[in-house]
C-alpha positions in Angstrom: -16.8 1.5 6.8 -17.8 -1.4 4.5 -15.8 -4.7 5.1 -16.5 -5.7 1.7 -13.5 -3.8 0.2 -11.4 -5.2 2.6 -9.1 -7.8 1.0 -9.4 -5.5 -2.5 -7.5 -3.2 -0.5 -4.8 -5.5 1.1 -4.2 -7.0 -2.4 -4.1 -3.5 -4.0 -1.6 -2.3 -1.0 0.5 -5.6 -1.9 1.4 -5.5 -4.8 1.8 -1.1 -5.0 4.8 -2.5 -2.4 5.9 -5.2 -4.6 6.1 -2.7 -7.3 7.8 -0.5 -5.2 10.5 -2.9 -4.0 10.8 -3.8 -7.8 11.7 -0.1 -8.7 13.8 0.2 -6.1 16.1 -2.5 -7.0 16.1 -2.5 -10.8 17.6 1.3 -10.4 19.1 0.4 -7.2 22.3 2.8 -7.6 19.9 5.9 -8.9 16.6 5.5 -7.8 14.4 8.6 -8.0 13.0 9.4 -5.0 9.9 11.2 -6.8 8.7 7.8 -8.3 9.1 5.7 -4.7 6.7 8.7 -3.3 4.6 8.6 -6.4 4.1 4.7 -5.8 4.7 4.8 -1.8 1.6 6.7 -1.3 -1.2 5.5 -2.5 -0.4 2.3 -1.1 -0.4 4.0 2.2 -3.6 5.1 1.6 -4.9 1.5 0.1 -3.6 0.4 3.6 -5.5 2.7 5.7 -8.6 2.3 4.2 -8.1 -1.9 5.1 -7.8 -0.8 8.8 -10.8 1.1 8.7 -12.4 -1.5 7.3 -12.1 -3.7 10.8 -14.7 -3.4 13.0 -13.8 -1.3 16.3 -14.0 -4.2 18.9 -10.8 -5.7 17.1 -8.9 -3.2 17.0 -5.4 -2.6 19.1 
């Protein structure tokens, strides 16, 4: 894949967690688990495509 994407998608990934953490703790004693999902993925997937971004040679 294209390395040029890379840090879009680490930034993108960041702050879907930041928002995440945010709705977690503003309805801390009723979060719905729907809406953590609903944000939780696609940041998972933001992720994933920054690790397929690095060439093979430096990967673990």
């Amino acid at each position: 894949m294209s390395t040029r994407f890379r840090f879009l998608y680490i930034l993108l990934g960041t702050i879907g967690l930041v928002l995440l953490a945010y709705e977690i703790i503003a309805n801390l004693p009723e979060f719905n688990p729907e809406r953590v999902l609903l944000i939780a993925l696609p940041d998972m997937l933001l992720f994933f495509l920054a690790y397929k971004t690095y060439p093979e040679e430096s990967k673990a």
